[in-house]
C-alpha positions in Angstrom: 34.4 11.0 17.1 35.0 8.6 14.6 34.5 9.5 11.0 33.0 7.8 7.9 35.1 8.1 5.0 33.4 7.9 1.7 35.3 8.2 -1.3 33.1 9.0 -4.1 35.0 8.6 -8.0 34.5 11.6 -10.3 35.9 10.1 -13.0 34.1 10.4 -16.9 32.4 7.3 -16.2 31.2 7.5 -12.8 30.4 11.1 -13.2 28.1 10.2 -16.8 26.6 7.3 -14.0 25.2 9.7 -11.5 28.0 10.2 -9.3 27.2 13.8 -9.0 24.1 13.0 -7.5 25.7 10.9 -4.5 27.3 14.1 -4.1 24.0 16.2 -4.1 22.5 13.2 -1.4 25.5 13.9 0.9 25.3 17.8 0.8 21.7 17.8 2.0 22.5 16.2 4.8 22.0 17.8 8.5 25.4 20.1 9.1 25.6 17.7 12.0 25.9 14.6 10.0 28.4 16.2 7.2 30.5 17.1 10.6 31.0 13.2 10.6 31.9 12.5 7.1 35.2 12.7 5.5 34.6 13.2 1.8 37.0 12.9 -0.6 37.1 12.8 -4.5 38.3 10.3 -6.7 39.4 10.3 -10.4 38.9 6.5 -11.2 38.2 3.5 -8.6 38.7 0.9 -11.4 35.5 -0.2 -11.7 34.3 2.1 -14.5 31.2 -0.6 -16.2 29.6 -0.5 -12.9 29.7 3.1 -11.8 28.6 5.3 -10.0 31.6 3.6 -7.5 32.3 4.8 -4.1 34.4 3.4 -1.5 33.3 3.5 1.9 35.7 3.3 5.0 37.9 1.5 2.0 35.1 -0.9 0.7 34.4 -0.7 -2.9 31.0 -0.4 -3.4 29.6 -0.4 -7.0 26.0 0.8 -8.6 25.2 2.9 -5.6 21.8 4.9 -5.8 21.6 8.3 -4.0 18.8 6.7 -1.4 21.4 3.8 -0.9 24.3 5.8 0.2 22.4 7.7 2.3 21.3 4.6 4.2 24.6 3.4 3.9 25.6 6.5 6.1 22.7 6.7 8.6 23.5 3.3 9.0 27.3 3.8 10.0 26.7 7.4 11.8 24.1 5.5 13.8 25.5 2.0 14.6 
């Protein structure tokens, strides 16, 4: 099984941008999806004006919205 990583930045920025709440999408997700994420934290991403940054399977992605992530991840679960 192949798993999507998703790096999510918790730094002061990010965090004051809504990164928590990416982090609230991903934990009410189905056990079975979680099972195919590898979540990590991040303390800065270097992209702090345009935050809430995550990278995804090491693409930067900038300004992400709780709903966008989450089709960002049905998207690569599902193909």
């Amino acid at each position: 099984m192949t798993l999507v990583s998703i790096e999510i930045c918790m730094g002061s920025a990010c965090y004051l941008l809504g990164a928590q709440d990416l982090l609230e999408a991903i934990e009410s997700l189905a056990p079975e999806k979680k099972a195919k994420i590898d979540l990590r934290g991040a303390t800065c991403l270097k992209a702090c004006g345009n935050g809430p940054n995550i990278k995804v399977d090491g693409v930067l992605l900038s300004n992400v919205t709780p709903k966008e992530l989450l089709e960002i991840i049905h998207d690569k679960i599902n193909g």
